[in-house]
C-alpha positions as CSV (number, residue, x, y, z in Angstrom):
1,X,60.4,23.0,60.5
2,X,59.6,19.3,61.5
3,X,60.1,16.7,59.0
4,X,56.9,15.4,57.1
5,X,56.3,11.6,58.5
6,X,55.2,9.1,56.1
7,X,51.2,8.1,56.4
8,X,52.3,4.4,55.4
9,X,55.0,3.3,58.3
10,X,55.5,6.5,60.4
11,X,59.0,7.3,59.0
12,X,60.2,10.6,58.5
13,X,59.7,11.3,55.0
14,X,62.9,13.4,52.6
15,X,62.8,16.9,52.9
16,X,60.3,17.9,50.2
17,X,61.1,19.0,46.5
18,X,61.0,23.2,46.2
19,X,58.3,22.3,43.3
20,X,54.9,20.4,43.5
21,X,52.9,18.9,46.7
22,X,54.8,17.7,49.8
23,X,54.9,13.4,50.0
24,X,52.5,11.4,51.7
25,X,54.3,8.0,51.4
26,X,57.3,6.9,50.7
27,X,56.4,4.7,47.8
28,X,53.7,2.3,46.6
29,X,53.7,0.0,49.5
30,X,53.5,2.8,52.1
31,X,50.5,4.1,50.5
32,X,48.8,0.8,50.0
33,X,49.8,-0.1,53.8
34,X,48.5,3.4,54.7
35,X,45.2,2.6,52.6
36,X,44.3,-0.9,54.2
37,X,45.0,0.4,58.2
38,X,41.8,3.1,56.6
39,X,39.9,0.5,55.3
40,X,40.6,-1.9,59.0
41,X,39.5,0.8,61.0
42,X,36.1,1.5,59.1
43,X,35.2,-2.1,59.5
44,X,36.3,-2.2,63.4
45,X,34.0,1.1,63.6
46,X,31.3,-0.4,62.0
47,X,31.6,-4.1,64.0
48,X,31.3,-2.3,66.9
49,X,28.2,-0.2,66.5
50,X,26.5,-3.4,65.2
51,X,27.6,-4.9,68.7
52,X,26.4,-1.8,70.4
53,X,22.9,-2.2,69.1
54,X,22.8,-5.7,70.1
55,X,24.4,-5.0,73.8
56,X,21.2,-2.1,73.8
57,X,18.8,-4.8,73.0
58,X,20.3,-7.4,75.6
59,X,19.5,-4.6,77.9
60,X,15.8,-3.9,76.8
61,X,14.9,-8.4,76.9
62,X,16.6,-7.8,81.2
63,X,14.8,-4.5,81.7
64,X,11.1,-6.4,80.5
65,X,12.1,-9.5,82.3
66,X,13.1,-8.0,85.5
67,X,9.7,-5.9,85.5
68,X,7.6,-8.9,84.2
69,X,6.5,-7.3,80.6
70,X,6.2,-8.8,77.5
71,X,10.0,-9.4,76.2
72,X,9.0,-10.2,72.8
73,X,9.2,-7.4,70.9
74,X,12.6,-6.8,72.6
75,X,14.0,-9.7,71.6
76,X,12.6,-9.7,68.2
77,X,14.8,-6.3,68.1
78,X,17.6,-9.0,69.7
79,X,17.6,-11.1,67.1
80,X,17.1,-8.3,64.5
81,X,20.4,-6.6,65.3
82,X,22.3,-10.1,65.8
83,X,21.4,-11.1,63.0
84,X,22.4,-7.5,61.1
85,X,25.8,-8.0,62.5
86,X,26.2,-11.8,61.3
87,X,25.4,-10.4,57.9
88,X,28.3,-7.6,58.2
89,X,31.0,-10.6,59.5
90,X,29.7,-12.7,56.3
91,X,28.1,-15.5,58.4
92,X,24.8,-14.8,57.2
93,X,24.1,-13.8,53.3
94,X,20.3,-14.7,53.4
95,X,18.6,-15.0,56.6
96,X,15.9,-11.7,56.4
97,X,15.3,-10.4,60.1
98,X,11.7,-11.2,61.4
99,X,8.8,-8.6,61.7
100,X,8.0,-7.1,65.1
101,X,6.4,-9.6,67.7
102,X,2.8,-8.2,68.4
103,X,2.6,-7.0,71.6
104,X,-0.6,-8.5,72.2
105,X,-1.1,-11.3,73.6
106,X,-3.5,-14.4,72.4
């Protein structure tokens, strides 16, 4: 049997009591430890989908460009998702994103 390693700081845990559930953690700071590395890597995952959309629409603004098309409702999709991740950093509390460019033109 392989000893039980602590979620917290990757120690091997005490061999378990004969009664009750099996330890997690060591002790208070291993769980909190354990509980803000959870809460680190949901906010990496979510920092880098918002950068994902905004790599997508860097890609649509070259794509119209290169083929001579309008690029404005790409890059009103740009500034949309830039702006979306700005808000999840905390650099932006109140900017709204602006409506779709018409993709006619005057």
């Amino acid at each position: 049997m392989q000893a039980a390693i602590c979620q917290g700081c990757g120690e091997p845990l005490p061999p378990p009591s004969p009664r009750g559930r099996p330890a997690r953690y060591h002790g208070p700071a291993c769980r909190q430890r354990a509980h803000r590395a959870r809460r680190r890597a949901h906010v990496i995952d979510r920092d880098w989908a918002a950068l994902d959309d905004v790599d997508m629409a860097i890609a649509d603004v070259r794509r119209l460009m290169a083929t001579g098309r309008d690029p404005r409702s790409a890059l009103a999709r740009l500034l949309t998702a830039a702006l979306n991740m700005a808000n999840l950093r905390g650099i932006l509390l109140s900017v709204e994103p602006p409506a779709p460019a018409s993709t006619e033109r005057s």
